[in-house]
C-alpha positions as CSV (number, residue, x, y, z in Angstrom):
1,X,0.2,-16.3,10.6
2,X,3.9,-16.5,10.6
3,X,5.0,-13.4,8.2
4,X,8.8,-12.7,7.0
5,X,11.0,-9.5,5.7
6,X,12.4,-10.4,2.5
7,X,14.8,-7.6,2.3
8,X,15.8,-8.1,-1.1
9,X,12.7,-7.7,-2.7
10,X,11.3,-5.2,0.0
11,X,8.1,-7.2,0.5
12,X,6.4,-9.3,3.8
13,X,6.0,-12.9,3.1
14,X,3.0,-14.7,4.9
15,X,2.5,-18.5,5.2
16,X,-0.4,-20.1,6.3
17,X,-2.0,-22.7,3.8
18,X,-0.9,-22.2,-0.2
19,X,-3.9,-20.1,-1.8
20,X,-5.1,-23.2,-4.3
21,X,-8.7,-23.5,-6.1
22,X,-9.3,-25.8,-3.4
23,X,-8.3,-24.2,-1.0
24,X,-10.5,-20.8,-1.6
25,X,-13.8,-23.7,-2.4
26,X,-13.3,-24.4,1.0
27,X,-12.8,-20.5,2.5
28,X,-15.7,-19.5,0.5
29,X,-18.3,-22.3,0.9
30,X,-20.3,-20.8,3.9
31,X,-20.3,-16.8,1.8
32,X,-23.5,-16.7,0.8
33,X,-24.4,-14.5,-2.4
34,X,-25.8,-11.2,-1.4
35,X,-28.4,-10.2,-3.7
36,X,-29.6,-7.2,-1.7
37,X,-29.0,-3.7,-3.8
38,X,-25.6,-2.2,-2.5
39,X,-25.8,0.8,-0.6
40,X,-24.5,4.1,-1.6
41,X,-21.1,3.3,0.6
42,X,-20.3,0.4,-1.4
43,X,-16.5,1.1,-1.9
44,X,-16.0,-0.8,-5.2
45,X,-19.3,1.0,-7.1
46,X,-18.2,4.5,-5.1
47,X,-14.8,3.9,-6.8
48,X,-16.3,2.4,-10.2
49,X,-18.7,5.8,-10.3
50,X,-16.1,8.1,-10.2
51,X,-14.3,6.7,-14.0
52,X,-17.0,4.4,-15.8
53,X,-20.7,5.1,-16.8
54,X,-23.1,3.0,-15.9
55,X,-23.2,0.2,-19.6
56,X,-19.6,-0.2,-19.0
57,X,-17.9,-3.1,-19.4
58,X,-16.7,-4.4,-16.5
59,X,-14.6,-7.5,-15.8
60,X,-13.6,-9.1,-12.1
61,X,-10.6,-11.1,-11.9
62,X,-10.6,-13.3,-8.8
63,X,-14.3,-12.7,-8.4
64,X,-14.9,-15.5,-5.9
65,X,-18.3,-15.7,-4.1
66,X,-19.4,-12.7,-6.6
67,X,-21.1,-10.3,-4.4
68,X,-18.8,-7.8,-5.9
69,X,-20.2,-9.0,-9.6
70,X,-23.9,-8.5,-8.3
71,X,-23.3,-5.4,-6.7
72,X,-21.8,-4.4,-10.8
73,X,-25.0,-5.6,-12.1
74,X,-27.5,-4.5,-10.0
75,X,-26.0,-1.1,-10.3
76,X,-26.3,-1.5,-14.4
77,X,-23.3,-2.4,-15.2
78,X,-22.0,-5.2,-17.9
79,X,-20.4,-7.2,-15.7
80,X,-18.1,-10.3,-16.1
81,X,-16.7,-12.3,-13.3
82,X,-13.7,-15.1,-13.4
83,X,-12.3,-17.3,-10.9
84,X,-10.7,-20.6,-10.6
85,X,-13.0,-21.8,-7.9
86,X,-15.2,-23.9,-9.6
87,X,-17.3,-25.4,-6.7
88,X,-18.0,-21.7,-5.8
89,X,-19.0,-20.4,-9.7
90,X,-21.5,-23.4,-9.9
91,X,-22.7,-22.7,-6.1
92,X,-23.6,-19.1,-7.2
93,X,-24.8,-20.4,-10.6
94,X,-27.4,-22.3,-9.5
95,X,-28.4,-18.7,-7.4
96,X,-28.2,-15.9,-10.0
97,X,-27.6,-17.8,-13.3
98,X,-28.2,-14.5,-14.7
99,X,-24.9,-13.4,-14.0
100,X,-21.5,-13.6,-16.8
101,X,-19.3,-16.2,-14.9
102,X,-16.8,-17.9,-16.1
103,X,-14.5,-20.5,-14.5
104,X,-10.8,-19.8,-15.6
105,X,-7.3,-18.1,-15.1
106,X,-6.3,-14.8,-14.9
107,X,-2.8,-15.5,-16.2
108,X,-4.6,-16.6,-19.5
109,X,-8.0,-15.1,-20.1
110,X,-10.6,-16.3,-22.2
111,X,-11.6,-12.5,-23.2
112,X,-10.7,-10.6,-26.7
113,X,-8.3,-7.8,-26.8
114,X,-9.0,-4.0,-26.0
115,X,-13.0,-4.9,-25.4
116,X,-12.9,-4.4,-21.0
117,X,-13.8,-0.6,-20.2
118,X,-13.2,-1.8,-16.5
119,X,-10.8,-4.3,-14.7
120,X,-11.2,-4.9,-10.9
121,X,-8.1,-7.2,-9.1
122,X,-9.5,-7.1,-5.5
123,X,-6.6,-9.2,-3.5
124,X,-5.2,-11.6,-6.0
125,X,-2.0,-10.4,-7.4
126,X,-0.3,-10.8,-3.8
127,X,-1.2,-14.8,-4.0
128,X,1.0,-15.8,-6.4
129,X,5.0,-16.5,-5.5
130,X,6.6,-16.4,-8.8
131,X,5.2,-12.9,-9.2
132,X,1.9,-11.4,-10.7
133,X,3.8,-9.4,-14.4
134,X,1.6,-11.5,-16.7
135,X,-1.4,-11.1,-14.8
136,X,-0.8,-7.3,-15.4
137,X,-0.2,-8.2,-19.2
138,X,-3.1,-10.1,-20.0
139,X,-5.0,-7.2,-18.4
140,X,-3.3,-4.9,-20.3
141,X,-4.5,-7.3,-23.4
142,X,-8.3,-6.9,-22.8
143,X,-8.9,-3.2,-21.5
144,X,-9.5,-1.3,-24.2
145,X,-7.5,2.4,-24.9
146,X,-8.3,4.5,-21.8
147,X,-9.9,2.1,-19.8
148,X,-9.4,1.6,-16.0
149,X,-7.5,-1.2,-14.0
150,X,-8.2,-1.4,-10.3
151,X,-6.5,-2.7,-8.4
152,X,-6.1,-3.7,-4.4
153,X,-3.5,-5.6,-2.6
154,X,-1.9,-6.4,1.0
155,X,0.5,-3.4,1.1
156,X,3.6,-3.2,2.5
157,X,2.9,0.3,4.8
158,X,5.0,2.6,6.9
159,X,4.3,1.0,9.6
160,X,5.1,-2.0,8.6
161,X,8.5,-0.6,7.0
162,X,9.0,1.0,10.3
163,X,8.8,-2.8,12.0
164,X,11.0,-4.2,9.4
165,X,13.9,-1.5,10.2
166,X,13.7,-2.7,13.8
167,X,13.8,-6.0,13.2
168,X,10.2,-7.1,14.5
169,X,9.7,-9.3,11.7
170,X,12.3,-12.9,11.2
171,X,14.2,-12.0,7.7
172,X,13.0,-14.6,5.0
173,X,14.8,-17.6,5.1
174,X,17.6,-17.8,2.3
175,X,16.5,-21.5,2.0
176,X,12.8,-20.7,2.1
177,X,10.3,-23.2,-0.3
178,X,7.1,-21.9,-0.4
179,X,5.5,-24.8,-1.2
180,X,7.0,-27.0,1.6
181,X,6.2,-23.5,3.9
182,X,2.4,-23.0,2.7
183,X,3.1,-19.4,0.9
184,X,-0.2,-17.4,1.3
185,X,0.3,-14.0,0.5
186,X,2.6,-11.2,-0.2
187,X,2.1,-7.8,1.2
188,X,3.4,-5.6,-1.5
189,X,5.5,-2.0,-1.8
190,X,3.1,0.1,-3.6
191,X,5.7,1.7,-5.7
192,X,6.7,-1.4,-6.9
193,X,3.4,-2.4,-7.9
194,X,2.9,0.9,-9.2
195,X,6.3,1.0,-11.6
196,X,5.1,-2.3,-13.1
197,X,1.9,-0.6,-14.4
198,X,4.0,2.0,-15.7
199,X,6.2,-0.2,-17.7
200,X,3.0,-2.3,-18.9
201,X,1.2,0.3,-20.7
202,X,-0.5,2.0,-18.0
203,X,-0.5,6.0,-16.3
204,X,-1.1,5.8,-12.5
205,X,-4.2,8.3,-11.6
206,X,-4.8,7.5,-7.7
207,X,-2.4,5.4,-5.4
208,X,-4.3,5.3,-1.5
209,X,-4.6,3.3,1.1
210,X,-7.4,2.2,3.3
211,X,-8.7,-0.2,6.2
212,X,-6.3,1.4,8.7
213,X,-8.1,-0.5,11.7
214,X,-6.9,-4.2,10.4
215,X,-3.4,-2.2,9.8
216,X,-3.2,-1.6,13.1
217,X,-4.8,-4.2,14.1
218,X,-2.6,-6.9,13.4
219,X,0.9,-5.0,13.6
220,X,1.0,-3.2,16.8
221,X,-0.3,-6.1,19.4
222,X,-1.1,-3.8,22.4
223,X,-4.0,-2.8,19.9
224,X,-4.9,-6.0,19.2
225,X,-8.0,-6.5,21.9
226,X,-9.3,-3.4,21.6
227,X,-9.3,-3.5,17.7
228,X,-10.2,-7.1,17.5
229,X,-13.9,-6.0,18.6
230,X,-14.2,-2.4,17.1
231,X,-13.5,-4.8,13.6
232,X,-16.2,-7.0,13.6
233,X,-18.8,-5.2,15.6
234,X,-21.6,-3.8,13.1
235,X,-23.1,-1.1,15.3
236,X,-23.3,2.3,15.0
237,X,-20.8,3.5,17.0
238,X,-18.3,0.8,16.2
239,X,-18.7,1.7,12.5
240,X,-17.8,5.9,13.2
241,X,-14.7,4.8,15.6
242,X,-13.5,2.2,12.0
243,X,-14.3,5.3,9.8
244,X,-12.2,7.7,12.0
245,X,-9.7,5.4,12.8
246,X,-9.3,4.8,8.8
247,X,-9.3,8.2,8.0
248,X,-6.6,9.2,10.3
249,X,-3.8,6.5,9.9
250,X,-4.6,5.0,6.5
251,X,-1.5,6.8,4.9
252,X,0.8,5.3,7.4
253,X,-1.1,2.3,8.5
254,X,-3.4,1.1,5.6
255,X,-3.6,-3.0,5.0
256,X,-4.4,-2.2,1.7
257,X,-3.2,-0.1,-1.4
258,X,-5.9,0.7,-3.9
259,X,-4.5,1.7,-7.3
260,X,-6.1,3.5,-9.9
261,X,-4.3,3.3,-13.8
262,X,-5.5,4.0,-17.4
263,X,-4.4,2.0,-20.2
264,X,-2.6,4.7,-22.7
């Protein structure tokens, strides 16, 4: 996937295919629903646990195939999910029509204001060129006083800074179109992200990074092989060298940022 340095706004630009409805219909068509009861390393509910009761609210923004919404529900929460996939909503409609899904945007939610105890945005703000500020508003909108946002993304790591600084990555073209270009994703500074809560209403209570392997992975090719198969192996032994490898160089070599705020 061809991925760019745009200096200016200290960010990596990827292009592959331009992240439409269609688009993720297609990606998501062969995910089936999982409607086995999540086990107690489930990283969303672990995270969910540690700030919400179980009755909460909780909404999903981006929730595509919705294993993420089941795993809410099963673990008695009052879960909500949204997406603009519609193909996918009525595939896992026609499933578990016992689930609140709702086919729509989150740049304009169909929810009342201050009635969310929870928000999860698990990879979806970085898909969006002109910028994700009023996806942060109209989450602002719905969570009510003290309630949580959480929130993942593509991050733009040390490791990755560290490549930039020596040039390893083509500087963004000054007559880039990221339509003609097929724009995919950003990977974002987390202190960016981070000040844009702040100025939208929210206090920052945990900023980390995680999934070090995939990090590494796809940034330092001479890993590459190696890390290719320790990724998608589901053994034992592959899953304590991920867990180790994660634990050691996820500050300086996370894919992701997870961000914690609280609405004030």
């Amino acid at each position: 996937m061809p991925t760019y340095y745009d200096k200016i706004n200290k960010r990596l630009v990827q292009c592959n295919t331009n992240a439409t409805s269609a688009f993720w219909d297609k990606h998501w068509e062969n995910i089936p629903l999982n409607t086995k009861k999540p086990g107690k390393g489930d990283f969303v509910l672990g995270v969910t646990s540690k700030y919400l009761k179980q009755s909460s609210t909780i909404f999903e923004g981006g929730c595509g195939p919705c294993n993420i919404v089941h795993n809410l529900y099963l673990s008695e929460y009052n879960v909500i999910g949204l997406d603009y996939a519609q193909n996918t909503l009525h595939r896992v409609k026609n499933k578990a029509n016992y689930l609140q899904l709702i086919c729509g945007d989150v740049f304009d939610l169909p929810l009342s204001s201050n009635t969310i105890d929870g928000y999860w945005s698990l990879g979806v703000i970085e898909h969006f060129y002109n910028g994700y500020d009023d996806i942060l508003k109209e989450a602002q909108r719905v969570i009510a006083s003290n309630g949580y946002l959480f929130i993942t993304f593509p991050t733009f790591s040390l490791l990755r800074r560290i490549k930039s600084k020596l040039n390893r990555f083509e500087l963004l073209p000054k007559t880039f179109s990221h339509l003609d270009s097929g724009f995919y994703q950003f990977m974002l500074d987390a202190g960016e992200v981070s000040k844009k809560l702040n100025d939208y209403g929210f206090t920052i209570i945990k900023e980390s990074k995680f999934d070090a392997a995939k990090g590494l992975k796809d940034e330092i090719p001479i890993l590459h092989p190696l890390l290719s198969k320790v990724y998608t192996k589901q053994g034992c032994f592959a899953k304590i060298i991920r867990f180790t490898i994660n634990k050691l160089f996820s500050p300086i070599a996370g894919h992701m940022s997870l961000i914690v705020a609280q609405k004030r």
